[in-house]
Structures are given as structure tokens and as C-alpha cells.
VOBA-1610 file (N, C-alpha, C; in pm, whole numbers, padded with zeros to 5 digits, always signed):
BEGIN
Unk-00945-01034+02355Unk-01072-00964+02334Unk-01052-00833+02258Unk-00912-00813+02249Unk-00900-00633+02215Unk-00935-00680+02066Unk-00897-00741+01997Unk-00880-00834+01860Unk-01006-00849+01836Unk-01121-00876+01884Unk-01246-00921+01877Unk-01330-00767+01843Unk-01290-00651+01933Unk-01302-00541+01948Unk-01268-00475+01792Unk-01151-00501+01779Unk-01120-00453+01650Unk-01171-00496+01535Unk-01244-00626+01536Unk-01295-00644+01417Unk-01468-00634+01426Unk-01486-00541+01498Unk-01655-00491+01538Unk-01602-00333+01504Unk-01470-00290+01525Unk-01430-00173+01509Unk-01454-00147+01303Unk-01379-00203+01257Unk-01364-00235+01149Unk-01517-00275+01058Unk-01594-00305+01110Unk-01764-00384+01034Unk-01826-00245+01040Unk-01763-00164+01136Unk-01922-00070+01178Unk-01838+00072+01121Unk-01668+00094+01113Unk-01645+00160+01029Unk-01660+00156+00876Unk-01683+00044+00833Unk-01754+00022+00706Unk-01903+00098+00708Unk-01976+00059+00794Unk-02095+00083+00797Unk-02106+00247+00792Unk-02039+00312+00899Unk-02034+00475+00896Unk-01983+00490+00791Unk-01909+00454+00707Unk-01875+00557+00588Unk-01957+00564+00511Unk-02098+00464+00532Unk-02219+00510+00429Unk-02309+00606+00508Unk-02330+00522+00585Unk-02451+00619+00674Unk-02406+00759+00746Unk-02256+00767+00768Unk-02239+00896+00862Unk-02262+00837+01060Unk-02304+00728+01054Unk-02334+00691+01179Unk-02287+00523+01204Unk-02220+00419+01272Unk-02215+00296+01266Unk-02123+00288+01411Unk-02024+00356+01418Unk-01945+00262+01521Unk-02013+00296+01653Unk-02036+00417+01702Unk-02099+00457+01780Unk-02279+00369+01795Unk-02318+00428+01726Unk-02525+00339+01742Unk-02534+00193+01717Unk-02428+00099+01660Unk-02418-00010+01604Unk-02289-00082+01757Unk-02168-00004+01791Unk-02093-00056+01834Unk-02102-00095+01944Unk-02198+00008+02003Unk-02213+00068+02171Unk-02299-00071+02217Unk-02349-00106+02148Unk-02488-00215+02177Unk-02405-00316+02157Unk-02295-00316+02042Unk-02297-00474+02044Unk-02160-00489+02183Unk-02091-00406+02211Unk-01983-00442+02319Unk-02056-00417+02436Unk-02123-00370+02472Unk-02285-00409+02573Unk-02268-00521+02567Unk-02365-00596+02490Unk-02392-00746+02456Unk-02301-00796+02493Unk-02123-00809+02441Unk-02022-00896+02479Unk-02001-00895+02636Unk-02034-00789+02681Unk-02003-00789+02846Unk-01919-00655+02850Unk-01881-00606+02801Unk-01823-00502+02829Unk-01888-00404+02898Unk-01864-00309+02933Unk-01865-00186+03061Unk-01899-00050+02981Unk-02011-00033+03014Unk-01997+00158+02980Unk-01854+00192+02967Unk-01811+00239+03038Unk-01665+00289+03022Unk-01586+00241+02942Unk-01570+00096+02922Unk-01489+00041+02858Unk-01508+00061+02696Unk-01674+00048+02688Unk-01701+00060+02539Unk-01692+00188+02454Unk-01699+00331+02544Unk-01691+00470+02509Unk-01498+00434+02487Unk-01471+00394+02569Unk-01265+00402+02540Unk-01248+00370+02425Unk-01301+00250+02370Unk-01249+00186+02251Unk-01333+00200+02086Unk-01456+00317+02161Unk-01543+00344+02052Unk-01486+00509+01973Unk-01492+00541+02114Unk-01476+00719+02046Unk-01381+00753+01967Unk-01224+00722+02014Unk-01109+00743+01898Unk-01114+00715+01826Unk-01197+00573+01717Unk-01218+00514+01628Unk-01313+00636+01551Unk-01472+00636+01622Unk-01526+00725+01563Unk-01484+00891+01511Unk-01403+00937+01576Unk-01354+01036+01580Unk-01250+01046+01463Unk-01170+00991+01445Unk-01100+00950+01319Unk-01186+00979+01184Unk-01271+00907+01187Unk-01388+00854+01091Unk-01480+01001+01026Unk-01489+01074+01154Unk-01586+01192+01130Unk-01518+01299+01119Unk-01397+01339+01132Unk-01303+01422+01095Unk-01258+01434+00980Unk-01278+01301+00942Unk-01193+01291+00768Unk-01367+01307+00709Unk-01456+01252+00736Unk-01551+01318+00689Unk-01635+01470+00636Unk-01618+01524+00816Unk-01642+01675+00804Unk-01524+01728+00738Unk-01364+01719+00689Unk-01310+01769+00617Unk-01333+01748+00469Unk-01380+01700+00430Unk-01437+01623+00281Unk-01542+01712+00273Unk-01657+01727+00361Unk-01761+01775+00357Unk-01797+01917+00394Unk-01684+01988+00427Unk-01686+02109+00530Unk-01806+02244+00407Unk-01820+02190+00320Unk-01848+02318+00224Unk-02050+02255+00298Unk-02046+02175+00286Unk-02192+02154+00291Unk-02267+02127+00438Unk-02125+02218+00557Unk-02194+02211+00723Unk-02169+02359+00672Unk-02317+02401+00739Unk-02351+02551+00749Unk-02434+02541+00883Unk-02531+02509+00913Unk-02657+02482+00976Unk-02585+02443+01131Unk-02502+02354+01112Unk-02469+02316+01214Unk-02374+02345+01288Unk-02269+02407+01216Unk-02126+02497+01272Unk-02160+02556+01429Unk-02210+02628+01456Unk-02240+02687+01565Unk-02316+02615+01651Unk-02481+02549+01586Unk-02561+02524+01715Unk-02525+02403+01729Unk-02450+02297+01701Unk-02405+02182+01761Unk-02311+02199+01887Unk-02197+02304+01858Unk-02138+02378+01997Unk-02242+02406+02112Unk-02286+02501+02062Unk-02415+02576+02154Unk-02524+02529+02254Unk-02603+02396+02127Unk-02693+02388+02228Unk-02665+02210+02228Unk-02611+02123+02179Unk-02553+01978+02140Unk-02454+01989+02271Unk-02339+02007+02293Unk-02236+01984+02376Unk-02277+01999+02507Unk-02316+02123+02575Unk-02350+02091+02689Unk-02426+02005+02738Unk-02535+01957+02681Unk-02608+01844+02719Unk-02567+01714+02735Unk-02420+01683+02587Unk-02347+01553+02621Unk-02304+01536+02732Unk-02235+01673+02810Unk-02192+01676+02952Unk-02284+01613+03067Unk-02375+01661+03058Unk-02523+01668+03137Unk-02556+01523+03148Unk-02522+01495+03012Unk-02601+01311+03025Unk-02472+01230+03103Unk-02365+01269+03043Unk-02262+01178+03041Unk-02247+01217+03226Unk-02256+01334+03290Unk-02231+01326+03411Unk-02382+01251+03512Unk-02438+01255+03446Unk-02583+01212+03512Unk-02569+00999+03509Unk-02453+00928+03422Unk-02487+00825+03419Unk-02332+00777+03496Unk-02243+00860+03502Unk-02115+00856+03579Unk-02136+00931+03703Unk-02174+01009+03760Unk-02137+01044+03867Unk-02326+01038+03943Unk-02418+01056+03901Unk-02550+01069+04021Unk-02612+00949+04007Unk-02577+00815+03923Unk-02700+00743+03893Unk-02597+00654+03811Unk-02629+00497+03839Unk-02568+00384+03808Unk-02644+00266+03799Unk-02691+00266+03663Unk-02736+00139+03628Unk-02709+00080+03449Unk-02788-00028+03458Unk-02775-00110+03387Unk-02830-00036+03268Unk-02769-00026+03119Unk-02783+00082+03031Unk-02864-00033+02922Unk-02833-00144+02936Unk-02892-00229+02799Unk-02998-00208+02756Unk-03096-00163+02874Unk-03273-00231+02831Unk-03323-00026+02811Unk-03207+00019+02861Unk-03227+00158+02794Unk-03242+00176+02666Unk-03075+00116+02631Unk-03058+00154+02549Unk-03143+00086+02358Unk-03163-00043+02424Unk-03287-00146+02345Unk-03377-00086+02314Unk-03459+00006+02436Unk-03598+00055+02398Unk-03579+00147+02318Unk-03485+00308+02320Unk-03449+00373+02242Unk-03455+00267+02128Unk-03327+00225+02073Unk-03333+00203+01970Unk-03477+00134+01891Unk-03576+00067+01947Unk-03670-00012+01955Unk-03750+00092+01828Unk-03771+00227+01972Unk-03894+00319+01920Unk-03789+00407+01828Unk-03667+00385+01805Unk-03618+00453+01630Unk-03633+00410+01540Unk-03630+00240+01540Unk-03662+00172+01468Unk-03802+00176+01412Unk-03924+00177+01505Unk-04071+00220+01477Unk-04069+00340+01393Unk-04016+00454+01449Unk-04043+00553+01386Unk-04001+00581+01202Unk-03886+00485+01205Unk-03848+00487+01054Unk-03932+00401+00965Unk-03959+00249+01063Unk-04065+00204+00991Unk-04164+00279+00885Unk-04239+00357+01006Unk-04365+00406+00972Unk-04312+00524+00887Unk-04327+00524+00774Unk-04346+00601+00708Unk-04387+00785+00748Unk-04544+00739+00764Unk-04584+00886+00843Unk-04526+00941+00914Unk-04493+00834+01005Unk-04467+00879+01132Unk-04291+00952+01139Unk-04211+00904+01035Unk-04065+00944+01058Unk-04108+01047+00980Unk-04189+01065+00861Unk-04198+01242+00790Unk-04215+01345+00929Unk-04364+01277+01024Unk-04383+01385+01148Unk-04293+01418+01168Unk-04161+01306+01244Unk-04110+01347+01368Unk-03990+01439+01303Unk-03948+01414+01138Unk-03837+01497+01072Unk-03897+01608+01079Unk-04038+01630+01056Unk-04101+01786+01051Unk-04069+01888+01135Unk-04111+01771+01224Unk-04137+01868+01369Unk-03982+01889+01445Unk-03865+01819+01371Unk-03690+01846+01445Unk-03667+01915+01358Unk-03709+01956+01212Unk-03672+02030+01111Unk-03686+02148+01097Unk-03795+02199+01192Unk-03849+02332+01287Unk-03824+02372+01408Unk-03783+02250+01448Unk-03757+02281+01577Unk-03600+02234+01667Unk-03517+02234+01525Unk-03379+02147+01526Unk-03319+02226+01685Unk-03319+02326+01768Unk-03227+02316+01842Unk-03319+02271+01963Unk-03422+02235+01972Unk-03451+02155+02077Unk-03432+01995+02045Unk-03463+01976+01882Unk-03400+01852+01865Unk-03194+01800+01943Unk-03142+01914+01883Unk-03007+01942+01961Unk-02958+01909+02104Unk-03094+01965+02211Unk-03062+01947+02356Unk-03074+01797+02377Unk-03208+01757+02311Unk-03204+01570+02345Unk-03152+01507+02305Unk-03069+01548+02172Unk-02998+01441+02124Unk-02868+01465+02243Unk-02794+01557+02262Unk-02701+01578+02347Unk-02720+01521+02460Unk-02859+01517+02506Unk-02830+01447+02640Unk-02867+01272+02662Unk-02935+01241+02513Unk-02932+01095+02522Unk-02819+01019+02454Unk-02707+01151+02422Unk-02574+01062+02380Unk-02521+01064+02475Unk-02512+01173+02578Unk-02393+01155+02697Unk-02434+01065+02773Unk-02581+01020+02758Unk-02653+00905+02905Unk-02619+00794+02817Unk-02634+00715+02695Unk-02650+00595+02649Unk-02536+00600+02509Unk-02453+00656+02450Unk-02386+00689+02340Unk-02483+00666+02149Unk-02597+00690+02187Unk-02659+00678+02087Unk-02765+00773+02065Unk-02689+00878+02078Unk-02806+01053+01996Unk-02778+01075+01851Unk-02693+00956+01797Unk-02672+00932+01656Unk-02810+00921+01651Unk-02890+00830+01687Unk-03064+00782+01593Unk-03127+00903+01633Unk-03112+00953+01655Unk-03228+01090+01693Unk-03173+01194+01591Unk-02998+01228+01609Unk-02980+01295+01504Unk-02985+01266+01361Unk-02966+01140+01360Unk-03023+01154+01195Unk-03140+01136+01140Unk-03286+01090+01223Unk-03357+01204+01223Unk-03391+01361+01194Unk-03327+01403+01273Unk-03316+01536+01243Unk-03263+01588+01136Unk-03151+01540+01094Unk-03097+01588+00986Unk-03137+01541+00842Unk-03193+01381+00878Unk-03283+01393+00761Unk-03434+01506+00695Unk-03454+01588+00829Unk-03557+01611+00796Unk-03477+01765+00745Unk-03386+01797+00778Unk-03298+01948+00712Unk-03250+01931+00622Unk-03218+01760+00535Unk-03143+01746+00439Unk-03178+01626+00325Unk-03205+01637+00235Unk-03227+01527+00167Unk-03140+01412+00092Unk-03062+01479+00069Unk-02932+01430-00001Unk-02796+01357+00093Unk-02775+01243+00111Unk-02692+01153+00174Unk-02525+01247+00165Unk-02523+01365+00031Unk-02390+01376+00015Unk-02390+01537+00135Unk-02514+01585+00204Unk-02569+01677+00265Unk-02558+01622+00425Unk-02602+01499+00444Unk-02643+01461+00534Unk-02549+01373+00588Unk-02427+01298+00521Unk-02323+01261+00631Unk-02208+01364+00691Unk-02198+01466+00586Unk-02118+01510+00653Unk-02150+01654+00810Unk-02289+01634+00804Unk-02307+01708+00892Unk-02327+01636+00988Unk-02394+01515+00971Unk-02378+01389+01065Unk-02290+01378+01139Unk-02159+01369+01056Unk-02039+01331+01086Unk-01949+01469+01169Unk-02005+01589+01158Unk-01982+01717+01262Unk-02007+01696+01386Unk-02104+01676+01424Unk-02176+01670+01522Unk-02135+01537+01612Unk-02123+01420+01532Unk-02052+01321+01632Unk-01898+01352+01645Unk-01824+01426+01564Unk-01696+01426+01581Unk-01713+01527+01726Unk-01767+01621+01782Unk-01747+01719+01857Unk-01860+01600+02002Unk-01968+01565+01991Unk-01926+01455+02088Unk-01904+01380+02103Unk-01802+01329+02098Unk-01697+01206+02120Unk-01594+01271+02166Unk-01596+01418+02120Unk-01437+01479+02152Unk-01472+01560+02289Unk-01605+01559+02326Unk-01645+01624+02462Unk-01647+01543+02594Unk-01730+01382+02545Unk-01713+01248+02596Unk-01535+01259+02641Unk-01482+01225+02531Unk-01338+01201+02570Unk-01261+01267+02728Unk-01307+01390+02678Unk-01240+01502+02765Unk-01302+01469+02916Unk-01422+01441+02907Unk-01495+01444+03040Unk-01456+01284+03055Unk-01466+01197+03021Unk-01407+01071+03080Unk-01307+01081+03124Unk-01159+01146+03071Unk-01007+01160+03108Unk-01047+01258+03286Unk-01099+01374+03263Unk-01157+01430+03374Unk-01195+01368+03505Unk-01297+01242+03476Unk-01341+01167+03553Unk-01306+01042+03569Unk-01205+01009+03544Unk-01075+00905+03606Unk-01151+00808+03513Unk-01238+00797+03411Unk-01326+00689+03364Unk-01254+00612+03233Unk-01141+00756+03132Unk-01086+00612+03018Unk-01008+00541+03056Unk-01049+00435+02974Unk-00940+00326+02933Unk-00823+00333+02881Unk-00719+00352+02891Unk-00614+00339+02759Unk-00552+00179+02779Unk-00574+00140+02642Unk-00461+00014+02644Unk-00368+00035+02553Unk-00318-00057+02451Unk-00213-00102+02355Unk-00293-00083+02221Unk-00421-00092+02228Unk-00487-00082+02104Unk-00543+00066+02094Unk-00544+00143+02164Unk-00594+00267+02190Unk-00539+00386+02099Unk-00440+00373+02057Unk-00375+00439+01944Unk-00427+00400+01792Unk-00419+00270+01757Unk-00399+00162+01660Unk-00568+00172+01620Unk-00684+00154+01695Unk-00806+00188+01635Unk-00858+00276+01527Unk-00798+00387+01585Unk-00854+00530+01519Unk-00771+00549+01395Unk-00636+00469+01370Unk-00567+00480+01272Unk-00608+00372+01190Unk-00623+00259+01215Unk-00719+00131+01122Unk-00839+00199+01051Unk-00942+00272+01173Unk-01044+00296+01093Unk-01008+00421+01007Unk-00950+00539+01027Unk-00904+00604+00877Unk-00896+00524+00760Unk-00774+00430+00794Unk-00756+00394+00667Unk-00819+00314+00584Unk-00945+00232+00642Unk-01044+00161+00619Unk-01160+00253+00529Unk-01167+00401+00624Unk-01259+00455+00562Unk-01176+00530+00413Unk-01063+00581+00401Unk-00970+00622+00327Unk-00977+00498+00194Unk-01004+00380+00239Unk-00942+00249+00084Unk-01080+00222+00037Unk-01201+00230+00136Unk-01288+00108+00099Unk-01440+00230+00137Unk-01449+00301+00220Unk-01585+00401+00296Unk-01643+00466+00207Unk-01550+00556+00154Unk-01566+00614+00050Unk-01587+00555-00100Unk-01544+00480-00152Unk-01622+00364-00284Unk-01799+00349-00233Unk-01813+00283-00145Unk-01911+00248-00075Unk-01983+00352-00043Unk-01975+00500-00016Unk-02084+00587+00009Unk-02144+00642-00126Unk-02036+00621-00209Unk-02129+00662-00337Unk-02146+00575-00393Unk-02148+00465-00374Unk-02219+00310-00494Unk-02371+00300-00419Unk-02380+00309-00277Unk-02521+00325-00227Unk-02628+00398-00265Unk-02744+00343-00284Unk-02851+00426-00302Unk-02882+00503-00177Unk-03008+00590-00202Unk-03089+00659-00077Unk-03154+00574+00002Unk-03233+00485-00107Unk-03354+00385-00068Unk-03234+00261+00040Unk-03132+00210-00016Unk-03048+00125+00055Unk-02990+00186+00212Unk-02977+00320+00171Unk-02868+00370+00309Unk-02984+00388+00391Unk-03122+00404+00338Unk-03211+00424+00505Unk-03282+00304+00533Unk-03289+00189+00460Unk-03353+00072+00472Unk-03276-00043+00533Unk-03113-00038+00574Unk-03029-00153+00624Unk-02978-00068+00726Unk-03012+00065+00741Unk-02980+00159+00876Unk-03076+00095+00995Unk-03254+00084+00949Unk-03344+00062+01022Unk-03371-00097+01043Unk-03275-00143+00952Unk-03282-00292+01012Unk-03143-00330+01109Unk-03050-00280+01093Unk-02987-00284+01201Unk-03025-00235+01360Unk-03077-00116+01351Unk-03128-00100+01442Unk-03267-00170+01485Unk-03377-00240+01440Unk-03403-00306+01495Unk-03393-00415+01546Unk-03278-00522+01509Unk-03195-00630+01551Unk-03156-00574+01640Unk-03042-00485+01670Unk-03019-00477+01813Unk-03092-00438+01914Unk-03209-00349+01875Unk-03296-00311+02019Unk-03396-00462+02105Unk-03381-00510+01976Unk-03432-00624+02011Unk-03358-00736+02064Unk-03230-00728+02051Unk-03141-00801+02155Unk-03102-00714+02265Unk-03081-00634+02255Unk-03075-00579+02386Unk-03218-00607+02491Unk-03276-00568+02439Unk-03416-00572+02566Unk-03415-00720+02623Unk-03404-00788+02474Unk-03391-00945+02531Unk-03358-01002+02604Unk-03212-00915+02644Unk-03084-00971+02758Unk-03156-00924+02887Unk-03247-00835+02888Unk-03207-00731+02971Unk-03361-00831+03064Unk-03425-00936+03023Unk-03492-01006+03088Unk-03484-01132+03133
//
């Protein structure tokens, strides 16, 4: 299964090196689906992602301004908040959570109007956008769709907008991490090393070709169809 893992590792690190977002909002759902375990799927997701968004925000470091500070500030503690609220006070079944989220991100990009509103109103109001995304990544690992939202609505330009993307998930995943090791919750296996170094080099040969051959119109139109395929299998299961 680790093998199976790795090549969902590998599809969705393709996918993040366009969008700034894939292994995490794309991965989390589908190793859900296979049967896998909260816990199990943050072990084998985060080092991968983390890899991915590091070599990003170093590529990109000239064009994070905005976010340097309040992703620390008001983003991190909340990952804590969620992530201890679904590990330690409260235990359930995350699928049909995590389905509907994605469901109503999917709506919102649809609609036209409606994703200009909701960028408006996080584009003014980005550090309360900040606290929810923080705390619906530490509860479900997917404050990726909310943040890029948000950051679409601070940024127009894809060469603007992954790498700040890619800030913000690198610092939680690296907060996740810490608080899982904390709370007796990671995994380590044999592949646990070997992930995060595949997906570099994946994003290193092939991510990068691919983020600039993409259009604008392409990178937000196969973002919102992925995500509605999975919210819609998820809920599915979850009846």
C-alpha cells in the first residue's frame, strides 16, 4: 500500500507545482477514500508537501511580503487549535466533513459572483480569513481551499499567488508535524524519508515546466473540478 501511496504522492505533486496546492486538498480525501486513518494520511502527506513548498517559497521569496508575519501570527495557532480539537476532545468520522467543505468551495468558485464576494470580503479582511483557514486545516487538512481563496483575492497573478500559497502551507504542515510527534500520533515507516525527496525532484524535473506552460483560465478551472469530484465522493461514502 506504501507504493500505492506513492503514486497518489507523485499525481498530486504534479498537480501542486501548478496550483501551489494538490497533495494536501487533493491527497487528504483521496487516502480517506482508500481507508486510511487521519493520522496515517497527515504522516505520509506532510513531508511530501513540505518539500514541495519550501522549494517553492525559496523560488518565490521576493514576491511573500503580505504574508511573512501574519501567517505566523494569526494562521499557526489556530492549526494547533483544530488539530488538537480533532486529536485530543472529539473523534469522529472526517469524510462527510470534509466532502461538504470541499462541496461549498467548489460552489463558490463555480459562481462567478459569488467567488469575486467571498475574495472581496478575505481580501479586506485577510487575517480573519487567516484564523479559519488555520483552524479548518488543523481539524480536516484542507485550509488550502479557503486559502486560495483568499489569496486569490490579494493576488492576481499565479507567479504572485503560488508562492505565497506555498508559505503558508509549508509553516502548517511544519506545525501539524511537530504537534503530531508531540501527541504520540506520527507515523514513521520506510517510505517516510523517500516521499519528500521523490516529490522535490518531481517538482525540480517536471512542476516547474508545467507552472509556466499553464494558463490562468486552466489553473482555476481543473482546480474546481477536482474539487468537486472529490466532495462529491466523499459525502457519497459517508452515506
Amino acid at each position: 500500500m506504501d507504493i500505492l501511496v506513492l503514486f497518489i504522492i507523485i499525481i498530486f505533486t504534479i498537480i501542486q507545482s501548478v496550483f501551489g496546492v494538490g497533495i494536501l486538498v487533493f491527497g487528504t480525501p483521496t487516502l480517506l477514500l482508500l481507508g486510511y486513518s487521519f493520522p496515517e494520511t497527515l504522516s505520509y502527506l506532510l513531508p511530501a508537501s513540505i518539500s514541495i513548498s519550501f522549494l517553492q517559497v525559496y523560488e518565490g521569496w521576493n514576491q511573500i511580503r503580505l504574508y511573512r508575519k501574519n501567517v505566523i501570527f494569526f494562521m499557526l495557532p489556530m492549526v494547533g487549535i483544530g488539530l488538537l480539537v480533532i486529536f485530543v476532545f472529539f473523534s469522529f468520522s472526517l469524510n462527510l466533513l470534509i466532502g461538504i467543505i470541499l462541496l461549498i468551495t467548489a460552489f463558490i468558485r463555480f459562481s462567478e459572483s459569488l467567488n469575486k464576494s467571498f475574495e472581496f470580503f478575505f481580501s479586506r479582511n485577510f487575517k480573519f480569513g487567516f484564523l479559519l483557514t488555520g483552524f479548518i486545516h488543523g481539524l480536516t487538512n484542507l485550509g488550502g481551499a479557503l486559502l486560495v481563496i483568499i489569496t486569490n483575492g490579494l493576488y492576481k497573478s499565479k507567479k504572485d499567488i503560488q508562492p505565497n500559497i506555498a508559505y503558508a502551507y509549508f509553516f502548517m504542515a511544519f506545525i501539524q508535524i511537530i504537534l503530531l510527534i508531540i501527541l504520540d500520533e506520527f507515523i514513521l515507516t520506510q517510505f517516510s524519508f523517500l516521499f519528500p525527496i521523490i516529490s522535490a525532484i518531481i517538482y525540480l524535473i517536471l512542476g516547474k515546466a508545467l507552472f509556466n506552460f499553464t494558463s490562468e483560465k486552466f489553473y482555476r478551472s481543473l482546480m474546481t473540478f477536482f474539487i468537486l469530484i472529490y466532495g462529491i465522493l466523499l459525502v457519497s461514502q459517508s452515506f
